[in-house]
C-alpha positions in Angstrom: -4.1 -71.8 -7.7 -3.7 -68.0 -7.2 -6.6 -66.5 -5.6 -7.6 -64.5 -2.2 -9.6 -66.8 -0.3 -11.6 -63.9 1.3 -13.3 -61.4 -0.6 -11.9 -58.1 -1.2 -13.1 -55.9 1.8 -12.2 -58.9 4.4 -8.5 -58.5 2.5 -9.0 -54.6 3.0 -9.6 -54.8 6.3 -6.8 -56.6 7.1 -4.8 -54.6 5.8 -5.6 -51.6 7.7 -5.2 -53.7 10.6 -1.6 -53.9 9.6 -0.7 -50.6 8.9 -2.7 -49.6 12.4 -0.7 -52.2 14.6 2.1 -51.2 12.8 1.8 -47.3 13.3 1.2 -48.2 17.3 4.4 -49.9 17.2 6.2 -47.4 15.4 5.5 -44.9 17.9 6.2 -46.6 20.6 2.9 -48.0 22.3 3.2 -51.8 21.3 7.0 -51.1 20.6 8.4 -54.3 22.4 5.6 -56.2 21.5 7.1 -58.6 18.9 10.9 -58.8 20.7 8.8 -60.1 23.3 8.2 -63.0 21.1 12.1 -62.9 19.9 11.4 -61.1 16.5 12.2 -57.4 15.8 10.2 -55.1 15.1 12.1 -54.2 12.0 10.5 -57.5 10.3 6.7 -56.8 11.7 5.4 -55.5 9.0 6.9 -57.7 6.3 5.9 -60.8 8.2 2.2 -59.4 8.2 2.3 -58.8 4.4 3.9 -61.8 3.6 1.3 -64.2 5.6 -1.8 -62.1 4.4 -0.7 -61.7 0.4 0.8 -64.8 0.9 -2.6 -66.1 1.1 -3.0 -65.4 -2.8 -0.9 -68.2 -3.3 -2.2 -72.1 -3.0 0.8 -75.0 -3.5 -0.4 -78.1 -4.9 -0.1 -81.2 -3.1 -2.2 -84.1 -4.6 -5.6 -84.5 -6.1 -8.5 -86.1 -5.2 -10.6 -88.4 -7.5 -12.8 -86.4 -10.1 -16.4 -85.0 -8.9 -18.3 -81.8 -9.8 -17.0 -78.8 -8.9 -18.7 -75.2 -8.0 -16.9 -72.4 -9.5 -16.7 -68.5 -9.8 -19.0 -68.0 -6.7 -19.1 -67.1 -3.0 -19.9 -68.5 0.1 -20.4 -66.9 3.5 -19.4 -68.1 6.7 -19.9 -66.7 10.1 -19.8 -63.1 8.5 -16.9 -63.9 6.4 -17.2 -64.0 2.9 -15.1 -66.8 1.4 -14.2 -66.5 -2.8 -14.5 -69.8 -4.9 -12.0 -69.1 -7.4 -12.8 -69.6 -11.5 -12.4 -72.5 -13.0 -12.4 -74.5 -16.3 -12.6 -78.3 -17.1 -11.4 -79.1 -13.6 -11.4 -82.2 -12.9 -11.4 -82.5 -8.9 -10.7 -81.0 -5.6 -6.8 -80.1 -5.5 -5.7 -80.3 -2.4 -2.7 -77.8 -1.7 -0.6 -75.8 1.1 -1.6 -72.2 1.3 1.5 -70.1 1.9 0.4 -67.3 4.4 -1.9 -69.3 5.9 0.0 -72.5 6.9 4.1 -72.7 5.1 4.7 -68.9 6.8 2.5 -69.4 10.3 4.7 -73.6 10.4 8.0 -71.8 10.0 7.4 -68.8 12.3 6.2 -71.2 14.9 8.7 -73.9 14.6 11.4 -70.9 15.4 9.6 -69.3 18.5 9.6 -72.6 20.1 13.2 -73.1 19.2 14.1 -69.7 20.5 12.0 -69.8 23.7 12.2 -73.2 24.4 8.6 -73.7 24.6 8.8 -77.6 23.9 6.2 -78.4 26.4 4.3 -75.6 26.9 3.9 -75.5 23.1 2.6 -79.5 22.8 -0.1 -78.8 25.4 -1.1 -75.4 24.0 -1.1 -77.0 20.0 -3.1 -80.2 21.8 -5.7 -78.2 23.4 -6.2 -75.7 20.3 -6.3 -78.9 18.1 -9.1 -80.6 20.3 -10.8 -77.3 20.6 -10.6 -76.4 16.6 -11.1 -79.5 15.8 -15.0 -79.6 17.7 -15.7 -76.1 16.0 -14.5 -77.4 12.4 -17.5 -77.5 9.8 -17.5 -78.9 6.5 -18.4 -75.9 4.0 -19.4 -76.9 0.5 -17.2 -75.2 -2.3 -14.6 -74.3 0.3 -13.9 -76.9 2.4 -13.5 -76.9 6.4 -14.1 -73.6 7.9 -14.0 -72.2 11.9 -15.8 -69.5 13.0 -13.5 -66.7 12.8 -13.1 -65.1 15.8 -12.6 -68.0 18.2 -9.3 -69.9 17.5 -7.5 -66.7 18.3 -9.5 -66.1 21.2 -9.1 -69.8 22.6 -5.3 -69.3 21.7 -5.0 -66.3 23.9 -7.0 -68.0 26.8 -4.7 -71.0 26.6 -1.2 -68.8 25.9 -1.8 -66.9 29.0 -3.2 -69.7 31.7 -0.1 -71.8 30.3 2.3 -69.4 30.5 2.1 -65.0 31.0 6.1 -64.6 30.4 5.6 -66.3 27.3 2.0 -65.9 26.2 2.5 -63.7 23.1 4.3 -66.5 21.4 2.5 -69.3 22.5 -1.1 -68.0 21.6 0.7 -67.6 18.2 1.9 -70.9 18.1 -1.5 -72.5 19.6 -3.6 -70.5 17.4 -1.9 -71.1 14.4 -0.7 -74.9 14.7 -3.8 -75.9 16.7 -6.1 -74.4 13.6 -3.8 -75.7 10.9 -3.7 -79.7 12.2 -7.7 -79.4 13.8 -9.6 -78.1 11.5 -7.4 -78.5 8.0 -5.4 -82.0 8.4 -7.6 -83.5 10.9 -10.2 -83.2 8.8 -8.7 -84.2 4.8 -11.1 -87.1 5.0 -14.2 -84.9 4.9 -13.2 -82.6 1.8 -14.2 -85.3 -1.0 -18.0 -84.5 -2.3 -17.5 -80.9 -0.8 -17.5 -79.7 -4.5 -14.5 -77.4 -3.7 -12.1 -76.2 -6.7 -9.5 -76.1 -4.5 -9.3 -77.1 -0.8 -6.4 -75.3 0.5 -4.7 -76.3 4.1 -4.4 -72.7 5.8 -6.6 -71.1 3.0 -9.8 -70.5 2.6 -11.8 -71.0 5.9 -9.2 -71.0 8.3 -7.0 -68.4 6.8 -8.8 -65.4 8.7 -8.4 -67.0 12.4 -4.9 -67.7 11.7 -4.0 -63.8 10.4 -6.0 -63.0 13.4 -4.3 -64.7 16.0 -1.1 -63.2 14.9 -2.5 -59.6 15.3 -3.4 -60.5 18.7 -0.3 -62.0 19.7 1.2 -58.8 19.1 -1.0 -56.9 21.3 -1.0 -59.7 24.2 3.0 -59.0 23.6 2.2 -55.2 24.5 -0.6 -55.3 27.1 2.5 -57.9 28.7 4.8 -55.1 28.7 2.4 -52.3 29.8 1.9 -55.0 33.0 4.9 -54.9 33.5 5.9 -51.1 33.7 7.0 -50.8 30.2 10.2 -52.8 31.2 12.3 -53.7 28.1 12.6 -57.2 27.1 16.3 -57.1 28.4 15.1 -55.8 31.6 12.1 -58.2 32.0 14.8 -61.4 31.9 17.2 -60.1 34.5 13.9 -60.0 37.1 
């Protein structure tokens, strides 16, 4: 239950996208970008490094009913190369909670919309992300459900901002992530038996990369906001 589910360079890459939108932030480009979505910046880089390594680990829920399994292989998907982790004598598809990928991205959301007090905006940005994720969702034999990685975060961003621009950074991160989470994971349980996946991982493999991803671009919707805005300070921007 403890496995990357992208290969190594995808895990790489991500992490030099960290450290970069880190570094910005540090000296001083993005530097309101995550108080703009009520976090500080003080706990950026931890909450990056704790949803992508927190991706290593899977949480068992409940198993499905014994079928073949593939094991210690790869499969690529829209450019992304998604790991099939090892396994021995196992019996069925385990069904489990990744933590970076869905118990981190739940939390996180749950407290911007509680902070902002984005209770409707938040509904009809998760609804439309859900409807949209849920049309891109494809069945992907020895991982599960997988989106095309690039567009829940994209959609997210397109919704966050039409919805609402003073709040857009944290509602393409709560779209993005609860929209991929419930349309393309839980929406779609029923279609994981005879997938032949090991382990089928809600927020792991398949939809972990969109989710990371629309994190990252929260952030910089955050500071292209601020930018718009004349560099005005979060304090500044809610006496206007």
């Amino acid at each position: 239950m403890h496995y990357f589910p992208i290969s190594l360079p995808f895990v790489l890459f991500f992490v030099f996208l960290c450290i970069f939108l880190v570094t910005f932030i540090e000296v001083g480009i993005l530097s309101y970008a995550y108080q703009r979505m009520g976090i500080g910046r003080r706990h950026l880089f931890s909450l990056l490094l704790l949803s992508l390594f927190g991706s290593y680990i899977n949480i068992p829920v409940f198993q499905l009913p014994p079928e073949q399994v593939m094991s210690n292989s790869y499969v690529d998907f829209f450019g992304v190369r998604h790991m099939i982790p090892l396994v021995n004598q196992w019996p069925g598809t385990v069904i489990a909670v990744n933590l970076g990928g869905a118990v981190i991205p739940v939390v996180l959301s749950i407290y911007l919309i509680v902070k902002n007090r984005l209770y409707g905006p938040a509904v009809v940005g998760i609804a439309l992300l859900v409807f949209i994720v849920h049309l891109l969702a494809y069945p992907v034999r020895g991982v599960g459900i997988a989106v095309p990685v690039f567009l829940p975060p994209l959609a997210a961003t397109a919704v966050a901002i039409t919805l609402s621009r003073k709040y857009a950074p944290s509602l393409a991160y709560i779209s993005g992530s609860m929209g991929t989470l419930i349309g393309a994971d839980i929406l779609n349980l029923g279609k994981i038996q005879g997938l032949g996946a090991p382990v089928a991982s809600i927020g792991g493999a398949g939809t972990f990369d969109g989710i990371f991803l629309t994190g990252i671009l929260a952030v910089l919707i955050a500071g292209f906001t601020v930018k718009a805005n004349g560099g005005s300070t979060p304090s500044q921007l809610s006496s206007r």
